[in-house]
Phi, psi and omega in degrees: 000155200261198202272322199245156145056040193285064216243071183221147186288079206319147190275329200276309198260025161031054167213173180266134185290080175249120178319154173002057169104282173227076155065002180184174173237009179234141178258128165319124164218126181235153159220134195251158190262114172284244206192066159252148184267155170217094155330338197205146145235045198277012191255000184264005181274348165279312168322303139005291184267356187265011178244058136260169199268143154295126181297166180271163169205180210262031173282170138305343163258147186295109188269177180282151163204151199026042170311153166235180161293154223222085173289107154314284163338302195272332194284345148278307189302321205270003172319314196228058190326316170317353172186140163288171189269196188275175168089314204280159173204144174262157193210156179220106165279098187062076182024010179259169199220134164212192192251164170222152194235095175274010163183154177305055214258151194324321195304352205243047158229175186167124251266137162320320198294356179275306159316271213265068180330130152069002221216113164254335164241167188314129176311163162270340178250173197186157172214180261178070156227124185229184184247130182203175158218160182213145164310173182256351184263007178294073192238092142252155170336161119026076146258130220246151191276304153215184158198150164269131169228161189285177182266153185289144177249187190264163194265142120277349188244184166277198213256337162265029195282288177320318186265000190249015163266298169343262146347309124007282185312286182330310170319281196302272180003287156306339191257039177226044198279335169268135199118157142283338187196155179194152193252168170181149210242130174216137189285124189229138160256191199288156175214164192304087177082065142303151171301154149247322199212120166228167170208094207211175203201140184227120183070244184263016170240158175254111183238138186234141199236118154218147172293095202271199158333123214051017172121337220282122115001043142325111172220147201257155154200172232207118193224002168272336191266150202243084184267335188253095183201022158081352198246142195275137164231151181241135170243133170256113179284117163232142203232125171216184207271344168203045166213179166218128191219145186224138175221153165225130184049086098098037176254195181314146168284176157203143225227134171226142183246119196292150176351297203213160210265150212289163184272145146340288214272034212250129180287120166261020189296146179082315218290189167249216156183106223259105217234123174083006182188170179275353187113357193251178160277304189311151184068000171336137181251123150349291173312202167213155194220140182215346142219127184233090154288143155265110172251105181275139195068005177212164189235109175300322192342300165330314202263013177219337175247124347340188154190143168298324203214074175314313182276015184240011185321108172265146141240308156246165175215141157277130189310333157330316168296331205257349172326039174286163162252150222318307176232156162257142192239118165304167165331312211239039156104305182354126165229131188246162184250128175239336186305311166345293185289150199288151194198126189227146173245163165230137175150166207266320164214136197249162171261110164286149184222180176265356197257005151256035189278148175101287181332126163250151211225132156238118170262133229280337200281336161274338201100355222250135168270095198250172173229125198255134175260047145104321171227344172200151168321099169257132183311145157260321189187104184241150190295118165292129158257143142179169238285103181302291186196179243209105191218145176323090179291294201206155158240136195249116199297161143240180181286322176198211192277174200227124163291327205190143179249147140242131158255145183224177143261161169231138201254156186104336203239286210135174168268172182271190155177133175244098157256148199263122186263156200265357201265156181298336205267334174133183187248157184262150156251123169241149175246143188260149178207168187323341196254354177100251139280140201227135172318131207226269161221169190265189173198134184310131147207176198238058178103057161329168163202334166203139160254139156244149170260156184192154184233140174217121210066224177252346189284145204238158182183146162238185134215133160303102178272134217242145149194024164275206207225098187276153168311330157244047153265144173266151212302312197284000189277159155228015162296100185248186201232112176296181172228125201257145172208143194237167200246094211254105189281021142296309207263342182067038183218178163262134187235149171285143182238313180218168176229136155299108180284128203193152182247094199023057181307163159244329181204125200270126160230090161305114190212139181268184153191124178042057177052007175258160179243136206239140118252155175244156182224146170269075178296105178302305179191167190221094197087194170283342199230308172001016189302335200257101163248186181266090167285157196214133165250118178262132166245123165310105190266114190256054137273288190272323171078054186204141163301151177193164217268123222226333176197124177259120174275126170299148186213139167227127192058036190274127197248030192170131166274061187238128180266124158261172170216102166218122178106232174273284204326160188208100168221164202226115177263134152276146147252128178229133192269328176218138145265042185110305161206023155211156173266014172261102187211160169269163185238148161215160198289118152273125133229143181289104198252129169059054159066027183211128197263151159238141209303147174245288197206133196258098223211137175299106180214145178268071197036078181290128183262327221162136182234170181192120179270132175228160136291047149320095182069213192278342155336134173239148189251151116256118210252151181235140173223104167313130191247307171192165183290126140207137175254114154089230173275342200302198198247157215251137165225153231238315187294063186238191191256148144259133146031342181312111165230128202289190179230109192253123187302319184306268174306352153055064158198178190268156175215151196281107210257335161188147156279131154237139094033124190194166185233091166053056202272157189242300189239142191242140163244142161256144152201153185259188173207116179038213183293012182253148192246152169188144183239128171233165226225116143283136186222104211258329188196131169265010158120320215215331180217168177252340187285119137185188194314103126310142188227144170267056179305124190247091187326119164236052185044245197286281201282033162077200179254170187228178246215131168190009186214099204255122188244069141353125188209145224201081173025074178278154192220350175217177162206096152242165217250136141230147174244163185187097179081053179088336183270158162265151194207124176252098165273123176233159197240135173247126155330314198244346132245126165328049178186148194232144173238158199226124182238155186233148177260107194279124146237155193220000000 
């Protein structure tokens, strides 16, 4: 019998002959893509501009090159995404959130060369940007914001030398109160941990310390800025060979043109870099921080200023921070929207989440712009690639065939794949590592057919569509029971959290709408002959803290679920496979209208396996995957076309846009590589074998997509797309054999 919609009349047992349970042994897997606008890129033309090189010079030491911006900030707090270190605490202020420091721990230090690659001097032009707030009762000293320091030597001097240079300053500093800014110098021998670089502020000044010529303390301070007022502010520091500049919240600047032009030279071997403090207790910084960026060879101003909301101006936020709520209400009743700004991290690897939905992510290694929806990265702008060619990563034994893959991330542990097994004994959870995927734990299910994953918070969750016969069911039921499993970060597993009354689901789809959370399930049939049912949408009751039945949809055979977004719009497609005695049936459009979905539009499918919402430019796509023809007693055709229909704005429907040629297909995946698009086809049975071709298709504008990649395939039944350290990856599950394959994507 073939892999999918198998609805053909047995001549002998004159029944309908339905494959594993519910009409197939292969499952819907969609991943969907929302509907985002992105106003501005200026942050990826600074990026841009931040990999040009510093000339070199004929010293012996090594200088930076293609520096990028260098998240301070990000680059401690994110060590352990699972907790924070000691000493640090997050705190939230005017709905806004940054960390404060009850003591100097070892964690918030850290050697330049892990940033500053390769590199013994300081770039020379830089820039400063951070976000902060300080109390108005906070007037402790020289307090430091960051610092660069030399590695400790042995003293000559006493121990208390170094702070009576210090204190020094503060003197001269009172007999300088007229004016804006003033410079002053102070002579250091070696000493224990000497500044290279600071950055720290005592009353209504901001003062910056760098190590100049001979050994000399150079130091600036800054007597317009008025920071301990209870208010958050962001300052951009710009440092060039003959200036200095100061802007607070995106205002006038204030600017000292140092003496003599600032050093070339300046050695960074060894040192550290120190956040919130010099390494000590005495300078401990007070406040609160929430963004510290280093930028090297350029003066950021430009590139943050203007700003709708100047004392909140983003360039990096470490994603620990951005966890806001819609609005904040000031002290004095004010309510400001920060949801707005633009808000970007840097590093080679991010987690998406829901609680970073909205975080654009850069990668310095790819190149890359991503935007996180909540649940996985979508390009926004990436470095050109493209996909050279296609090579066998790993084969993956299972216990036994597997209908449907979900890949997640879990965060703190890596990523995951849940797979759904057709066997009575359960399904596997696996974790990927450099070696690939590896058995993580199993979990009880019964003739599985599909998992999703889905986070409310911070809590993490999957659920399982069941359609064996559990131990306590009884044989005459015709019920089976989904499973809700919640993700318990004591235990490091998944524990069952609720169970589902459900009819040979196939497929689960997890979705918000106006912060509320829905799943759906696709009930395939009731009893043996049964398709024209009910599918049900459950909603999260945070009271009873359980899903309950929240809208019921008529369904006929229904295998596949997919939520969309475009615009203000909410819309929910079926795909449905049989009424009964044919597989020409409508599949429809949901949109939500007034806390209820209603039919939007009805469109004609041949036992529809699976729908998948795509994007292109400002395009809205829907690709439909067709499992085969069939009517009455007549003969079943396996080869036909699926689908792609475009969304036409005007006319406010989907309309048809290009046929492809499929073999009894179950799942459509979309995913890009850099500026390039692609769609690949599970393709499970051609009429005669389950062994044959998956095809991989690459958007070529006006002529749609074209054919360009033939994937050996074993009744195949899901495909999804991961990335991982910069690489790419196409996994698929096969029905018909114990085994799953990880294909790596070359490109160049």
């Amino acid at each position: 019998m073939h892999a999918v919609c198998a609805y053909r009349e047995g001549r002998e047992a004159k029944h309908w002959r339905l494959e594993d349970k519910c009409s197939g042994p292969t499952g819907p897997r969609s991943s969907y893509a929302g509907f985002f606008v992105m106003t501005s890129l200026i942050f990826v033309h600074f990026l841009l501009l931040g990999l040009r090189v510093i000339d070199t010079t004929a010293d012996t030491w090594r200088r930076c090159t293609d520096l990028l911006p260098l998240d301070l900030l990000s680059f401690v707090l994110e060590r352990d995404t699972s907790k924070l270190a000691p000493g640090v605490h997050m705190k939230q202020a005017g709905g806004v959130r940054g960390v404060h420091f009850s003591n100097p721990h070892t964690s918030m230090s850290f050697p330049s060369s892990q940033l500053l690659v390769n590199c013994d001097l300081f770039p020379e032009l830089f820039s400063i940007v951070v976000t902060l707030k300080v109390t108005s009762s906070a007037l402790k000293r020289n307090e430091y914001i960051f610092s660069l320091m030399e590695p400790k030597k042995v003293e000559n001097k006493g121990v208390g030398e170094e702070e009576e240079e210090n204190n020094k300053g503060d003197i001269l500093e009172r007999n300088k109160e007229r004016g804006v800014s003033g410079e002053r110098q102070v002579k250091s021998n070696v000493q224990r941990g000497r500044v290279i670089l600071g950055l720290r502020f005592s009353r209504k000044r901001l003062h910056f310390l760098l190590r100049g010529h001979g050994g000399v303390l150079d130091h600036w301070v800054f007597r317009g800025a008025r920071l301990a007022d209870n208010q958050w502010h962001t300052l951009v520091l710009s440092i060039g060979s003959h200036h200095i500049r100061l802007i607070v919240d995106c205002g006038s600047p204030l600017e000292i043109v140092p003496s003599r032009p600032l050093p070339s030279d300046l050695n960074i071997k060894g040192s550290r870099f120190h956040i919130g403090s010099r390494g000590r207790w005495k300078g401990l910084y007070s406040g609160l921080l929430r963004q510290l960026v280093l930028v090297p060879g350029l003066d950021a101003t430009h590139h943050i200023c203007p700003s709708s909301d100047p004392q909140l101006a983003v360039l990096s936020v470490p994603p620990l921070l951005l966890d806001l709520p819609v609005t904040g209400r000031e002290a004095d009743g004010h309510v400001s929207s920060y949801v707005t700004e633009e808000r970007v991290s840097v590093g080679l690897e991010r987690t998406c989440s829901e609680l970073l939905q909205g975080q654009m992510w850069f990668n310095p290694l790819s190149k890359g712009l991503y935007l996180c929806d909540g649940t996985m990265w979508i390009t926004v702008l990436e470095d050109h690639k493209r996909l050279d060619y296609v090579s066998e990563h790993q084969v993956l034994s299972t216990s036994s065939e597997t209908h449907d893959v979900e890949v997640f991330q879990v965060q703190g542990l890596g990523m995951m794949a849940a797979m759904a097994h057709r066997s009575a004994s359960g399904s596997a959870l696996y974790l990927w590592s450099d070696a690939g995927f590896q058995l993580y734990q199993n979990i009880s299910t019964y003739e599985a057919l599909a998992w999703r994953h889905f986070s409310m918070g911070k809590k993490l969750y999957l659920v399982v569509s069941n359609s064996g016969e559990g131990p306590d069911k009884r044989k005459e039921s015709e019920t089976d029971f989904s499973v809700i499993y919640k993700w318990s970060k004591k235990r490091k597993q998944f524990v069952r959290f609720q169970t589902l009354r459900t009819h040979c689901a196939r497929d689960w789809e997890a979705f918000k709408i106006n912060r509320q959370t829905y799943l759906a399930v696709a009930n395939h049939r009731q009893g043996d002959n049964n398709h024209t049912i009910d599918s049900v949408i459950y909603k999260w009751n945070r009271l009873t803290k359980a899903f309950e039945v929240y809208q019921m949809l008529p369904t006929s055979g229904a295998y596949d679920w997919e939520f969309f977004t475009v615009g203000p719009y909410h819309f929910l497609v079926v795909a449905n496979a049989f009424d009964g005695v044919t597989t020409s049936v409508d599949s429809v459009i949901y949109v939500w209208v007034n806390g209820s979905f209603q039919v939007f539009q009805t469109i004609k499918t041949f036992c529809a396996t699976d729908w998948e919402m795509f994007q292109i430019g400002s395009r809205v796509f829907l690709v439909v995957a067709n499992g085969h023809r069939l009517h009455g007693n007549g003969p079943s055709q396996y080869a036909i076309n699926s689908t792609i229909y475009e969304l036409d704005m005007n006319g406010q429907l989907f309309v048809r846009f290009q046929d492809i040629v499929t073999y009894s297909a179950v799942d459509w995946e979309f995913f890009s590589l850099g500026e390039e698009y692609f769609l690949v086809v599970a393709n499970s049975f051609n009429g005669e074998s389950y062994s044959l071709n998956s095809v991989l298709y690459r958007w070529q504008g006006y002529e749609g997509f074209v054919p360009v990649h033939w994937l050996p395939t074993i009744g195949c039944s899901d495909w999804e797309f991961f990335s991982s350290k910069g690489e790419s990856y196409l996994i698929y599950s096969s029905a018909k054999a114990p085994l799953s394959k990880v294909f790596k994507l070359k490109i160049y």
